[in-house]
C-alpha positions in Angstrom: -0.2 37.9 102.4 -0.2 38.6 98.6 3.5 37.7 98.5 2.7 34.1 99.3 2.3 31.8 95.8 -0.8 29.6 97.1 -2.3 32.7 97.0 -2.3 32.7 93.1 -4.1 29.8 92.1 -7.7 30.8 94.1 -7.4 34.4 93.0 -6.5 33.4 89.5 -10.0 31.5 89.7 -11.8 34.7 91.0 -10.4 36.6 88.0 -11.3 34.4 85.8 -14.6 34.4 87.1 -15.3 38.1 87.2 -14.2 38.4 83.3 -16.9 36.2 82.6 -19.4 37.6 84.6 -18.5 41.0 83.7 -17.2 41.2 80.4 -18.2 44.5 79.2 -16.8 46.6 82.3 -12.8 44.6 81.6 -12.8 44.6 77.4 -11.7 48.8 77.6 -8.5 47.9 79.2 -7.2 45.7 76.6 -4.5 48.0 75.8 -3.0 47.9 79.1 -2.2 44.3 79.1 1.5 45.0 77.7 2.3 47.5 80.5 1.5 45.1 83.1 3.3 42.3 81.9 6.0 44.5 81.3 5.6 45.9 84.7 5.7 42.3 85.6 9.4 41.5 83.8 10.6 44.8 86.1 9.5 43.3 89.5 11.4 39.8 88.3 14.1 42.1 86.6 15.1 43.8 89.9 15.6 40.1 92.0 18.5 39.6 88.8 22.3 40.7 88.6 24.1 40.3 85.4 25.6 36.8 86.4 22.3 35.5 86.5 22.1 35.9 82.4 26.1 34.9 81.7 25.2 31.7 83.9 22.2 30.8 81.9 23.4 31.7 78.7 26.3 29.1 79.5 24.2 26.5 79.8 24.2 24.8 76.0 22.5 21.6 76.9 19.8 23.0 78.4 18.9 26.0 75.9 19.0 23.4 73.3 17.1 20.6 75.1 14.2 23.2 76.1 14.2 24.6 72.3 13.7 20.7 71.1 11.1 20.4 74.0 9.2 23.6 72.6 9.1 23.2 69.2 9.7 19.4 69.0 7.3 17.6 71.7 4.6 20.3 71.8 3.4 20.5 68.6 3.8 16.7 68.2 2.1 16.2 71.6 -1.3 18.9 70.0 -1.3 16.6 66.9 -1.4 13.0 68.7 -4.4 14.4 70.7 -6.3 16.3 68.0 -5.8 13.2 65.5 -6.3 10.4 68.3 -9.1 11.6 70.0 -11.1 13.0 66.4 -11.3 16.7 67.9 -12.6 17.8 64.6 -10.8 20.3 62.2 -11.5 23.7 63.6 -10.5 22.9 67.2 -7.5 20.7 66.0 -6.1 23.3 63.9 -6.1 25.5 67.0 -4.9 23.1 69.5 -2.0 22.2 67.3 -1.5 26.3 66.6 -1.0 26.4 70.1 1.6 23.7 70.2 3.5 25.6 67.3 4.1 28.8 69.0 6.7 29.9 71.2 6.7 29.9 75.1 4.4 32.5 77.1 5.5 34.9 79.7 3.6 33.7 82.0 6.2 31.0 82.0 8.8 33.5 83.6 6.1 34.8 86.3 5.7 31.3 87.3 9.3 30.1 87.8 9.4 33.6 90.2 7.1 32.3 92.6 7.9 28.3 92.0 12.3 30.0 92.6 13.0 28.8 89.6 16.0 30.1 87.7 14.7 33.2 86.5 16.8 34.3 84.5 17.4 31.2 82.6 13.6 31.2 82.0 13.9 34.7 80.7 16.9 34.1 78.1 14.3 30.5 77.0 11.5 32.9 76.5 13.3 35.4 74.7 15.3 32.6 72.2 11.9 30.8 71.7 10.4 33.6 70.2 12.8 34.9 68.0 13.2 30.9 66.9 9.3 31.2 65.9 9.8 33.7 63.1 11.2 30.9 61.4 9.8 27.8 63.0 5.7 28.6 63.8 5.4 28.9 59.8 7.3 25.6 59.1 6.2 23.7 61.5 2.4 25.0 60.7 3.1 24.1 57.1 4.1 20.6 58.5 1.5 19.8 60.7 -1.2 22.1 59.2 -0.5 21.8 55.8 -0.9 25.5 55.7 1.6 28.2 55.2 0.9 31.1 57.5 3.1 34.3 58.6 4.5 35.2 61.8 4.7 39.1 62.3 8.1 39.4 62.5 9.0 42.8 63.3 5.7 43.0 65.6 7.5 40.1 67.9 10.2 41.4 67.7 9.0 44.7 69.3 6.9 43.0 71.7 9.6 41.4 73.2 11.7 44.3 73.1 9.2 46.2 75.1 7.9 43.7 77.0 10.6 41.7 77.9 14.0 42.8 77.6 14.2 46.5 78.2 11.5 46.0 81.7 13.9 43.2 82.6 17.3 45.3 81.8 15.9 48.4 84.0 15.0 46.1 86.9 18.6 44.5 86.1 20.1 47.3 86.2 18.7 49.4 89.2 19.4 46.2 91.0 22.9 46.2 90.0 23.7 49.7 90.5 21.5 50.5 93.7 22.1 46.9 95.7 20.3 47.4 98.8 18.2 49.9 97.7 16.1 48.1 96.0 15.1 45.4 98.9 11.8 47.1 99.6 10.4 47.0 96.9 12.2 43.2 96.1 10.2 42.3 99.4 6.6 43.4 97.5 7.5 42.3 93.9 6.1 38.4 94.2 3.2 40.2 95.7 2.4 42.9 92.9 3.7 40.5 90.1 0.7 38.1 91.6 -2.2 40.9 91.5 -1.4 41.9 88.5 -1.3 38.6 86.6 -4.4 38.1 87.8 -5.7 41.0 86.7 -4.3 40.2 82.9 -6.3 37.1 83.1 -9.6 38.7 84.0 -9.1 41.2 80.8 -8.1 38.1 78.8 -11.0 36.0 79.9 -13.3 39.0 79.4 -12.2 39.5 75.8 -12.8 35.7 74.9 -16.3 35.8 76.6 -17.9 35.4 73.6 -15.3 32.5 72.2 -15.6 30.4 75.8 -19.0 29.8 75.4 -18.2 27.8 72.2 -15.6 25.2 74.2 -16.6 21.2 74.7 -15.7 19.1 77.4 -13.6 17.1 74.8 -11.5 20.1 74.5 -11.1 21.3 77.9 -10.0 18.1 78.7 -7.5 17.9 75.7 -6.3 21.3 76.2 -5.5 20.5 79.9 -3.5 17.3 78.9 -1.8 19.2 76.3 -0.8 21.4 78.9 -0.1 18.8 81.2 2.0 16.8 79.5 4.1 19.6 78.8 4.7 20.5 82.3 5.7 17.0 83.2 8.0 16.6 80.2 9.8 19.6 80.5 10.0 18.6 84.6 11.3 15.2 83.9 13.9 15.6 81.1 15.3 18.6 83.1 15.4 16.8 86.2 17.2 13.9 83.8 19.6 15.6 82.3 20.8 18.4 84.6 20.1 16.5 88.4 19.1 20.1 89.0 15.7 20.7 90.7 15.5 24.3 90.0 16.2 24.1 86.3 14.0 21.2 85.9 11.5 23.3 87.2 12.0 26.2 85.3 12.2 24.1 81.6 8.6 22.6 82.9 7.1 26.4 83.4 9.1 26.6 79.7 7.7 23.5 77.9 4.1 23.8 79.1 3.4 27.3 78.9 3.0 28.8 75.4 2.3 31.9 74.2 -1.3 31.5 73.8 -1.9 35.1 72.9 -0.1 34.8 69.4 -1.8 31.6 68.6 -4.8 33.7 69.1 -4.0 36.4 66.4 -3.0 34.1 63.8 -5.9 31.3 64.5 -8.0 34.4 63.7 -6.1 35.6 60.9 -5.5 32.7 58.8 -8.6 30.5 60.4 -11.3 32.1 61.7 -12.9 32.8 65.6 -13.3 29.1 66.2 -10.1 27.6 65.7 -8.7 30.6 68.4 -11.0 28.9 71.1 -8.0 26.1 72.1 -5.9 29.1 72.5 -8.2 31.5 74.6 -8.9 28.0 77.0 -5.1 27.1 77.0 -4.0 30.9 78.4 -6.7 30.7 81.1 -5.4 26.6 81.6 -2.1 27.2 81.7 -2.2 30.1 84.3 -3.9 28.0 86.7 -1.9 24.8 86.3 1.4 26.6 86.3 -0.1 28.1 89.3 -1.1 25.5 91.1 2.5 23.9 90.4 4.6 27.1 91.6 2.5 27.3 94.5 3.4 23.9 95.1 7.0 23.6 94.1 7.4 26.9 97.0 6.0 25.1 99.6 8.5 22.3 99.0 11.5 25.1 99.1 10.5 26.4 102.0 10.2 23.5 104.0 13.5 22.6 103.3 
């Protein structure tokens, strides 16, 4: 039952809905957020072979459009709305924060269930952040007009541990071991589901405090934001490439950031109230993206 994507959206909505009503009994497992998206990267990991990577690593057009869409659209796309609409300067500094990061991992969990090119949405994720090092802080400076610092070597790590080595292990048991590995293949959409929504009730928990500052302005800015990264990423894929899969997987790509980072510098460099776009956006984005996999697998598997 768990395996099946529609499945996400409605429990997603329950988790989100327990962190908030019990905050205080979720906040002492903050620490084990990394292992389970790590555990997460395995479960995809272990559906992957080597060619998958050499494949998407091949595929120059589409690295570079999605790098353009990340750190070209989105950030324009947070400063249209925030100026436009007069969102004020604490939320608009965080809504365009958001818009300068890199892509989320959620983003790889999403293009699982949607069967999206994984691994292609791995090696986008993985490029994306190393690119923010350098572009976060430039384009902060640009849009901002504030310098601020990326942790580097912390990012770095992260996605060492997060990403890559979970990923390689799952890559490389599924290599070596072949059929071996089909049981627990069958259960990995399944546990990668649970346990995303089990990040989001922690995540939603440790915001409690932060979501009860949000307007309706915002939500509704924040969605769009979101939104209109999803379809951009969807469209120009579909545009360039004629590929359905990959156009899929460069809309999980562009629309989904990595919210959490926007979260530790908003509160570095800003202050709680300009990390409120990005708490809203991860809780946002994790039920649009969702809502589209779910949708996008029902449309494979009626083919």
């Amino acid at each position: 039952m768990l395996s099946n994507p529609f499945l996400l959206p409605p429990l997603l909505l329950l988790a989100s809905a327990i962190g908030l009503w019990q905050p205080q009994h979720l906040t002492p497992y903050q620490s084990y957020i990394s292992g389970l998206l790590a555990a997460i990267m395995f479960a995809m990991g272990s559906s992957l072979r080597f060619a998958d990577f050499s494949r998407a690593l091949k595929r120059v057009r589409v690295l570079l459009l999605a790098m353009i869409l990340q750190f070209g659209c989105m950030p324009l796309i947070a400063w249209q709305l925030a100026v436009y609409f007069e969102l004020g300067l604490d939320f608009s500094t965080g809504l365009i924060l958001v818009g300068c990061v890199a892509g989320g991992t959620a983003s790889n969990l999403m293009c699982f269930l949607a069967r999206g090119d994984v691994a292609l949405s791995i090696s986008l994720t993985a490029i994306s952040t190393l690119l923010s090092v350098l572009l976060t802080p430039l384009l902060a400076a640009n849009y901002l007009d504030q310098i601020i610092y990326v942790p580097a070597l912390a990012l770095a790590t992260n996605i060492l541990q997060i990403v890559i080595i979970p990923v390689f292990i799952g890559l490389l048991l599924n290599q070596l071991t072949g059929r071996f590995l089909e049981p627990f293949q069958r259960i990995s959409a399944a546990l990668s589901t649970v346990l995303i929504a089990i990040i989001v009730a922690i995540i939603v928990a440790l915001n409690h405090d932060r979501l009860g500052q949000l307007s309706g302005l915002l939500l509704a800015l924040v969605l769009c934001h979101n939104l209109l990264g999803l379809s951009l990423g969807f469209i120009l894929g579909l545009l360039l490439t004629k590929d359905h899969r990959i156009a899929r997987t460069l809309a999980f790509e562009t629309g989904m950031q990595n919210s959490g980072l926007a979260v530790v510098l908003a509160v570095k460099f800003f202050g709680g109230m300009v990390a409120v776009p990005a708490v809203l956006f991860s809780i946002i984005h994790n039920l649009s993206g969702s809502l589209l996999a779910s949708y996008w697998a029902r449309r494979e598997s009626t083919k």
